[in-house]
C-alpha positions in Angstrom: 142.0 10.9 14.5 139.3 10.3 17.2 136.2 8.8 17.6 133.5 11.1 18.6 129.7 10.6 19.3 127.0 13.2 20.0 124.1 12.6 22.2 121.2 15.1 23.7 119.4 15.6 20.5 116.0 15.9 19.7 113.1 18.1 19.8 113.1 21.8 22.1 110.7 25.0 22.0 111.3 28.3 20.8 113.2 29.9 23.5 113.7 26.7 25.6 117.3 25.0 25.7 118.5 21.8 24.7 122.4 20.7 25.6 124.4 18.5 23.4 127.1 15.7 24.4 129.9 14.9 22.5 131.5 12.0 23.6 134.9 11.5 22.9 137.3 8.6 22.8 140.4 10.0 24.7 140.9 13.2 26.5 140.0 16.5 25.1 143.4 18.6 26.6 145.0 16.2 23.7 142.8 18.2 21.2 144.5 21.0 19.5 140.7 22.6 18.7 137.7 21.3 19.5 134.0 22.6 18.4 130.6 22.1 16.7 129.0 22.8 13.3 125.5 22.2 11.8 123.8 21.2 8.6 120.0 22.0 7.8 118.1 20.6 5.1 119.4 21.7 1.7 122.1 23.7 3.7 126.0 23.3 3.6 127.2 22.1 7.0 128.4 25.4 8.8 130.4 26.5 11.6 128.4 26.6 15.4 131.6 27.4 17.0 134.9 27.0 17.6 137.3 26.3 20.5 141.0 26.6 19.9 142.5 24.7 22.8 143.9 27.1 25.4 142.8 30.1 23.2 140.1 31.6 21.5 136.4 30.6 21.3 134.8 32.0 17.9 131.1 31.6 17.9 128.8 32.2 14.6 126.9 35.2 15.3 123.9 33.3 14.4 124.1 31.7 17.7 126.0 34.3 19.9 125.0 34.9 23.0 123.2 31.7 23.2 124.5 29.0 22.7 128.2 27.5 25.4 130.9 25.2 24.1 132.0 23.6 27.2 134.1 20.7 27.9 135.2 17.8 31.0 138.2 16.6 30.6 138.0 14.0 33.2 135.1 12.7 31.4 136.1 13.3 28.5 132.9 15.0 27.2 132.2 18.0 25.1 129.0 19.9 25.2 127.0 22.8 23.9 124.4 24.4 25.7 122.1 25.8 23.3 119.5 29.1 25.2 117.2 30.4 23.8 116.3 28.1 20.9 115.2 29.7 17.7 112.9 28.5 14.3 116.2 29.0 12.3 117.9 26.6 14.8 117.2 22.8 13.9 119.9 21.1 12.0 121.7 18.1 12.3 124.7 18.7 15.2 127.9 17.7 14.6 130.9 17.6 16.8 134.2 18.3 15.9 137.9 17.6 16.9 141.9 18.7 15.5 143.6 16.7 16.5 146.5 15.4 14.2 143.5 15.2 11.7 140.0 15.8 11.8 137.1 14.0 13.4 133.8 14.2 13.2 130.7 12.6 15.4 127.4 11.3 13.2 125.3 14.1 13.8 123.2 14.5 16.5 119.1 16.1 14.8 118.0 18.7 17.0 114.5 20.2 16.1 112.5 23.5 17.1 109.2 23.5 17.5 106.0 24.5 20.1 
């Protein structure tokens, strides 16, 4: 496993953007997936998206269009860029990585609201 820690959370407006960090504690080409999920109030967690490491990138479709996993390996840093921020979109953030188990950040709360 790895030790992971989000960042960047906090409160955006409809429509505005907001990017999360993921900070992680050895180099992301070691990954075999990396990605995010969410959890709202009263919600199960759920899937944001998800990278497969030198393959496919599945976002929800919830978040489509908008939202960016990206990643610096140097810096070992992941991040998602979330565009055009919506009502349905505050949850608590959560970063995840495959590795030869699976890790998980503490949750970074991102909020919507004008």
């Amino acid at each position: 496993q790895v030790q992971l820690a989000e960042s960047g959370g906090g409160l955006g407006q409809p429509g505005g953007s907001r990017r999360l960090s993921c900070a992680a504690a050895r180099n992301i080409s070691s990954f075999r997936v990396m990605g995010w999920y969410r959890q709202a109030p009263g919600k199960q967690r759920e899937l944001v998206v998800r990278s497969v490491i030198g393959g496919e990138t599945h976002y929800a479709d919830s978040v489509s269009g908008r939202f960016t996993i990206s990643s610096d390996n140097a810096k070992a840093l992941m991040y998602l860029q979330m565009n055009s921020l919506k009502p349905e979109d505050p949850a608590v953030y959560y970063c995840n990585a495959v590795t030869t188990g699976i890790s998980w950040g503490q949750g970074t709360q991102v909020t919507v609201s004008s």
